[in-house]
C-alpha positions in Angstrom: 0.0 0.0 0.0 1.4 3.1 -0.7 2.6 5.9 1.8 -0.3 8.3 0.9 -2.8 5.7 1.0 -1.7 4.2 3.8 -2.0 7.8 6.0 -5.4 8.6 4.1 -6.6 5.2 5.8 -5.2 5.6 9.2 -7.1 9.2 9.7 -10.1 8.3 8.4 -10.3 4.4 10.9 -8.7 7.6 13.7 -11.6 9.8 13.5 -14.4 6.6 12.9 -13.0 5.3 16.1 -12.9 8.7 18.1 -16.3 9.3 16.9 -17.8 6.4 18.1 -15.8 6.4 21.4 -17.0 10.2 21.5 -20.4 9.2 21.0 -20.6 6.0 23.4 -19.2 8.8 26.4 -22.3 11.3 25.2 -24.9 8.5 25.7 -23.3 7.3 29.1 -23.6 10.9 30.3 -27.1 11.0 29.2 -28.1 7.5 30.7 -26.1 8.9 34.2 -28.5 11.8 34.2 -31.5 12.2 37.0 -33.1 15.5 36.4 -35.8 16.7 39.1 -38.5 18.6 37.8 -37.2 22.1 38.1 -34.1 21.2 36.3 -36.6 19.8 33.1 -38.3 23.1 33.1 -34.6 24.7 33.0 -33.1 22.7 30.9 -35.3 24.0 27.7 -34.8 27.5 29.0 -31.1 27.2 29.2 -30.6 25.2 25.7 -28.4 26.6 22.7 -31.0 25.2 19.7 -29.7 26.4 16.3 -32.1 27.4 13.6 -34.1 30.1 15.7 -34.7 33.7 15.1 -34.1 36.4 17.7 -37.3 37.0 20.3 -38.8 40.3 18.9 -41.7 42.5 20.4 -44.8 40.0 22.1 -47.4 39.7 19.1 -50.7 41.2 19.8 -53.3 39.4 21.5 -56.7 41.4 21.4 -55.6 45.0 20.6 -56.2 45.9 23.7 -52.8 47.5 24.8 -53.8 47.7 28.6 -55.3 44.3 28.1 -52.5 42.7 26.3 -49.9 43.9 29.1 -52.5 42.4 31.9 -52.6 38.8 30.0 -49.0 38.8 29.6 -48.2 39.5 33.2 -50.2 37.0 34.1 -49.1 34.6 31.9 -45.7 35.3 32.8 -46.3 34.8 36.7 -47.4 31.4 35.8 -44.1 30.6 34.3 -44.5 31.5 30.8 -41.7 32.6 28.5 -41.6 34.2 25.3 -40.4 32.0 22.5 -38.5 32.7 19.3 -39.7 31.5 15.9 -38.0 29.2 13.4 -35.2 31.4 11.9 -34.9 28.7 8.8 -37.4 26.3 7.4 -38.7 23.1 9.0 -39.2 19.7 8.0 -42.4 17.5 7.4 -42.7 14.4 9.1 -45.8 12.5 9.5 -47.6 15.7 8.3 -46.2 18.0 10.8 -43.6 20.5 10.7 -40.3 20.2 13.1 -37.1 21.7 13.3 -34.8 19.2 11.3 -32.9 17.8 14.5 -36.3 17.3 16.5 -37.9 15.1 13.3 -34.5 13.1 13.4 -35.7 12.8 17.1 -39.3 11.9 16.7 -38.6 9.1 14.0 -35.9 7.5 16.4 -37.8 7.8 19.2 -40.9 6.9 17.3 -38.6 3.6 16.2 -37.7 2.5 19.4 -41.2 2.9 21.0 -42.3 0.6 18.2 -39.8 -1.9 18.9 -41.3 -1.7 22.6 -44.7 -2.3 21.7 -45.8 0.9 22.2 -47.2 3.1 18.9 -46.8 6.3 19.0 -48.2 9.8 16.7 -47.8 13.4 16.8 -50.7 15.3 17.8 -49.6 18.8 17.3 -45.8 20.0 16.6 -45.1 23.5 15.0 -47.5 26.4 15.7 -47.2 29.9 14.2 -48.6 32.8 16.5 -51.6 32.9 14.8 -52.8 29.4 15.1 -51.6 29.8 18.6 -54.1 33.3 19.0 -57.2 31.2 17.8 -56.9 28.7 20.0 -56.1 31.4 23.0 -59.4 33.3 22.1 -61.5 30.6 21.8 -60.7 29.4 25.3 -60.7 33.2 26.8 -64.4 33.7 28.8 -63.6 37.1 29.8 -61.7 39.5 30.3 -61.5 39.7 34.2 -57.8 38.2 35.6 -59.3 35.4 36.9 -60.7 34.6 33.0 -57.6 35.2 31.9 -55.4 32.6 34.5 -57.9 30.2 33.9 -57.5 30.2 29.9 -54.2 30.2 30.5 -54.0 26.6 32.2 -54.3 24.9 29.3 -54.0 27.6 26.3 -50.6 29.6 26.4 -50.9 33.2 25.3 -49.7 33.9 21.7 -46.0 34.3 21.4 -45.4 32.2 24.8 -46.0 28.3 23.5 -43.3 26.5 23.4 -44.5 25.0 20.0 -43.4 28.1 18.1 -39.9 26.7 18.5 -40.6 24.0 15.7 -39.2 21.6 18.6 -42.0 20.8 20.9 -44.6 18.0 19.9 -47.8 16.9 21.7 -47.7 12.8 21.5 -50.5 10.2 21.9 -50.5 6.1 22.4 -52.7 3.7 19.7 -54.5 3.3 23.2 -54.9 6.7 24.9 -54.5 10.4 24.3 -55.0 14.1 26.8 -54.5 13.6 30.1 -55.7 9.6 29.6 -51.8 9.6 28.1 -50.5 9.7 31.3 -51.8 5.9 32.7 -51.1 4.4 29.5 -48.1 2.0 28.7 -46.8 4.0 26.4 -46.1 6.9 28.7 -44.6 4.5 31.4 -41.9 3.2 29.3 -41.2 7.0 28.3 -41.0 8.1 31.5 -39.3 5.0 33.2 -35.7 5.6 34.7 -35.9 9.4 34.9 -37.7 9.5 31.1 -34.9 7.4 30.2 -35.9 6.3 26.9 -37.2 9.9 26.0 -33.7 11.1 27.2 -31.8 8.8 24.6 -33.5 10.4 21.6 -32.9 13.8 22.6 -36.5 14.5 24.2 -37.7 15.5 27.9 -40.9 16.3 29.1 -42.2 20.3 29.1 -44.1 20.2 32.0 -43.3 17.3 34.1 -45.3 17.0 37.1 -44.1 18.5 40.5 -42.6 21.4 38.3 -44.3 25.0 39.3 -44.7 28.0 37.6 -43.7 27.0 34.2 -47.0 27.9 32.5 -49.8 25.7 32.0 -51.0 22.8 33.9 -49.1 19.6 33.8 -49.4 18.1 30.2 -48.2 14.6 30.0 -48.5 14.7 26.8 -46.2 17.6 25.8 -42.4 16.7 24.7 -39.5 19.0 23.6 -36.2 18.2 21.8 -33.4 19.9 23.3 -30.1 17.0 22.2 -27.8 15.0 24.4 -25.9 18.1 25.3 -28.6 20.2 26.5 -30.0 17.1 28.5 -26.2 16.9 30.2 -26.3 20.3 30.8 -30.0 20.3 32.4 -28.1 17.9 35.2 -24.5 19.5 35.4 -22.0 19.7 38.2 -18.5 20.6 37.2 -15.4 18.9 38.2 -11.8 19.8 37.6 -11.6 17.3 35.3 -14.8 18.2 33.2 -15.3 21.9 33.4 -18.0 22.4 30.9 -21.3 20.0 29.9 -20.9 20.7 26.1 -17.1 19.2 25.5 -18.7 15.7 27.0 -17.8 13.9 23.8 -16.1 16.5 21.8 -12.6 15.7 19.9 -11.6 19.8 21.4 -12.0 18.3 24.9 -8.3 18.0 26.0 -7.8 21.2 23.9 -10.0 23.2 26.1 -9.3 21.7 29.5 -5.0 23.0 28.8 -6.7 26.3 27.4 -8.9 26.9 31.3 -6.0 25.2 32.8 -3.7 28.0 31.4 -6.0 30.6 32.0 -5.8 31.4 28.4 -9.7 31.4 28.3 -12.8 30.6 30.0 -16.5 29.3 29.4 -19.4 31.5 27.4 -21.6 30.5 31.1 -20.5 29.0 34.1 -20.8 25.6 33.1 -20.7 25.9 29.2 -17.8 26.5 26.9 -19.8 26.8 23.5 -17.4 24.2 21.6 -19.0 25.0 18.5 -19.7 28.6 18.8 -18.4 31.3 16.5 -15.1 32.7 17.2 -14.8 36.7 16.7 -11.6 38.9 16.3 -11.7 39.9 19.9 -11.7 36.5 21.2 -8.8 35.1 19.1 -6.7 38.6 19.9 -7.5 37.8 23.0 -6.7 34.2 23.6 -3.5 34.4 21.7 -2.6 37.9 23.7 -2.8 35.4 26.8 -1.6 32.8 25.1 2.2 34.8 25.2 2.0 35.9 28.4 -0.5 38.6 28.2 2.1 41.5 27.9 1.3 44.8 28.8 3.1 46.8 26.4 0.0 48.4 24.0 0.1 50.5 21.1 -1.0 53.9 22.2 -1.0 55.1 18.2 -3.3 52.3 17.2 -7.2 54.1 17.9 -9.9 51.6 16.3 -13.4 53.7 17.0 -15.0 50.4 18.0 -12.2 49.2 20.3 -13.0 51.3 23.1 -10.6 51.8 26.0 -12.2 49.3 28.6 -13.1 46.8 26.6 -11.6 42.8 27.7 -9.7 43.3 24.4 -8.3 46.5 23.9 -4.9 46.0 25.4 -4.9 42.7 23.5 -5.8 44.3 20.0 -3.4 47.4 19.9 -0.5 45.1 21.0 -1.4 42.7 18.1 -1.7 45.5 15.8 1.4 46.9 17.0 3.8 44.0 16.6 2.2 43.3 13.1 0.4 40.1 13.8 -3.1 41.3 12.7 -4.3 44.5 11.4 -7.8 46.1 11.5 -10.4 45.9 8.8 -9.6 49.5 8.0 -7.6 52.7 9.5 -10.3 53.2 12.4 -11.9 49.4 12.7 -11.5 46.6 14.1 -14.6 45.3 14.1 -14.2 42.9 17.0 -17.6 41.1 17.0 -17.2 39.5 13.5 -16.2 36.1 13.4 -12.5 35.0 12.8 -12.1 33.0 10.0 -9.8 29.5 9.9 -7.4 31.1 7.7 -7.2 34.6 9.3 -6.7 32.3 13.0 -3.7 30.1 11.7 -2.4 33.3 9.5 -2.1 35.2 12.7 -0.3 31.7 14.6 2.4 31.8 11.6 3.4 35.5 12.2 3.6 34.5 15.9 5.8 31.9 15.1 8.1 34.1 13.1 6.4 33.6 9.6 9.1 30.8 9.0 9.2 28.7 5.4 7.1 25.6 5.3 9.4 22.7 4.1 6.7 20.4 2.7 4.1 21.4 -0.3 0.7 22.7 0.2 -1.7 19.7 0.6 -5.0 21.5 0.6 -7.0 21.9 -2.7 -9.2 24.6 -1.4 -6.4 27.3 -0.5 -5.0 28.9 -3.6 -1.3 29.1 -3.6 -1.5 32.9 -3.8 -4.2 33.3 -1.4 -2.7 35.7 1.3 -2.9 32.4 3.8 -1.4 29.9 1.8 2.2 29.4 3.6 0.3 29.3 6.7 -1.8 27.2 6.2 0.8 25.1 4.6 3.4 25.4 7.8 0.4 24.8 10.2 -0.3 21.3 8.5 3.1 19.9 8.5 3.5 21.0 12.2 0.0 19.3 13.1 -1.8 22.7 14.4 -4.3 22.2 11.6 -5.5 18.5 10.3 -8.2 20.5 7.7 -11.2 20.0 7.7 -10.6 16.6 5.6 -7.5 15.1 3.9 -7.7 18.2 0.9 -9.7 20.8 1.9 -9.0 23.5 4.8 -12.1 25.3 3.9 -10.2 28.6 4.9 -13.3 31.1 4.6 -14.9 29.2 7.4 -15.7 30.5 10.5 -13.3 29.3 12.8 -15.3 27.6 16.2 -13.8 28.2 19.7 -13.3 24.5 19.5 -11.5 24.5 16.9 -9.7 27.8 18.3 -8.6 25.7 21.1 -7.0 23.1 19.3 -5.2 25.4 17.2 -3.6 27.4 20.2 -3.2 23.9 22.0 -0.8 21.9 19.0 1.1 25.5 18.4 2.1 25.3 22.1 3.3 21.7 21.8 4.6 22.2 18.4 6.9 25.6 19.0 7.6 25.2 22.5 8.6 21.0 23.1 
């Protein structure tokens, strides 16, 4: 077998193997969970779901303004929440619409249910505000508050159900649907071991009972996908060893745990490092600023308008700027919120390292020879700090992660300094 092939071969059977060791350590941490009911009802509110929009403004409800701002307080002493909307388009499964990961959910779950004995369909997934003010109006018997609290025990107030998100379905047995759901078979086995078998698809309950003030009444029948990582979160306690619920699993983990242990950077929350989070300019000035030693010596000539004086990064900018290892995006910007790209964050590692000659040929078809990255890219590859993103491409426009971040900063230690 040739050299080529034979290191083609050995990646790929490396990253099958770390992916199913990665995933057997996600589902473990899953199984080990044992939420109680106030962490269910926080673990949805705490979640990092892709493919929503930003909350805007509450939608109407009657036109009313006074009345309006009287149903929403009182929805929201109950426990409701505003929801955001699908920021992308949904899929259709068994005549439904659902966010895409939360119809890979259903059919699994669905699957194993099946398997169990126990069939099970969707009663209502995806509702838009206006479905969701119909159904609000027609239970609505006046206008008095104590109308109002009682509509909203089993009707959330447009703008406040969680089955806006495209995530949340409402679920029934071939025996028994409504509040009959809860006595049925098919609901033990879903709820068995701490929901257990709703857990390992990626689905917990939205209002499990002994929870208060999280909206309605209890509805047995409600489920919401929030993923394996948002379940681990939901029932979380650091350790030393495993700072952060969302790098259970992750190929970065090792990568972040030298990065906190070096101080070089910290979590996006408490107990969250947001592995596959966007990187922006700040945060990798910043990170490699520490990274060095976090010198103090700043550029006083360098004035970006949106670096502003006590900002976590401005000493970290201007002294990158001023030693020529980055530059702004014009003579007064920065722009430090935008998101670093891979080749901009392994660009910046080369002129760290000196900008020194590469001795072996660029591997990667997607960088250009001439592309302002190229040698960079090309010396990162033969030292290790960068794998690409598969055996020929680099895909250098992309939007480096803080994951990926930490890896790079990781291997460029153990490649320049051991």
């Amino acid at each position: 077998m040739k050299f080529r092939a034979w290191l083609a071969l050995l990646v790929v059977s490396s990253v099958v193997a770390t992916s199913v060791a990665a995933a057997g350590e996600v589902e473990d941490a899953v199984a080990a969970t044992s939420h109680t009911p106030a962490q269910y009802a926080a673990t949805l509110d705490l979640a990092e779901l892709d493919g929503l929009a930003p909350l805007g403004p509450p939608p109407v409800i009657t036109g009313d303004i006074a009345l309006d701002a009287r149903i929403r307080a009182i929805a929201e002493a109950r426990g409701y929440r505003l929801r955001p909307s699908p920021g992308r388009p949904l899929m259709t499964v068994d005549g439904r619409f659902l966010q895409p990961e939360a119809a890979a959910g259903w059919m699994s779950l669905k699957a194993a249910a099946a398997a169990n004995g126990h069939f099970l369909s969707i009663t209502s997934a995806y509702r838009d505000v206006a479905s969701q003010f119909r159904s609000f109006r027609q239970r609505l018997n006046g206008t008095s508050d104590a109308s109002i609290d009682t509509a909203l025990r089993t009707v959330a107030a447009p703008g406040y159900s969680k089955h806006h998100t495209g995530y949340t379905i409402d679920i029934k047995s071939s025996t028994a649907f409504g509040f009959a759901f809860r006595g049925s078979p098919a609901y033990a086995w879903l709820a068995a071991d701490s929901f257990a078998n709703a857990k390992a698809h990626g689905w917990i309950p939205s209002y499990p009972e002994g929870a208060v003030l999280v909206g309605p009444n209890p509805e047995p029948w409600e489920f919401v996908w929030v993923g394996s990582i948002n379940i681990i979160c939901g029932d979380f306690q650091p350790t030393v060893d495993r700072p952060f619920c969302d790098t259970i699993g992750s190929a970065f983990a090792a990568d972040i745990n030298w990065l906190m242990a070096q101080q070089i950077t910290a979590g996006c929350r408490v107990d969250r490092f947001c592995t596959s989070g966007l990187l922006t300019r700040a945060e990798a000035a910043t990170m490699m600023w520490r990274m060095v030693g976090s010198p103090t010596q700043a550029a006083t000539s360098t004035d970006f308008t949106d670096v502003p004086g006590h900002a976590f990064y401005a000493v970290p900018v201007r002294w990158m700027v001023d030693n020529g290892y980055t530059s702004g995006t014009s003579t007064t910007t920065f722009e430090p919120d935008e998101p670093a790209t891979r080749a901009q964050f392994v660009t910046v590692l080369w002129r760290l390292a000196g900008q020194p000659e590469p001795l072996e040929p660029l591997r990667f078809d997607d960088v250009n020879p001439s592309d302002f990255a190229a040698t960079a890219i090309t010396w990162a590859a033969e030292l290790g700090i960068t794998h690409g993103t598969s055996l020929t491409s680099f895909s250098p426009g992309s939007t480096a992660s803080r994951g990926e971040a930490s890896a790079f900063l990781h291997r460029y230690f153990l490649a320049t300094t051991l």
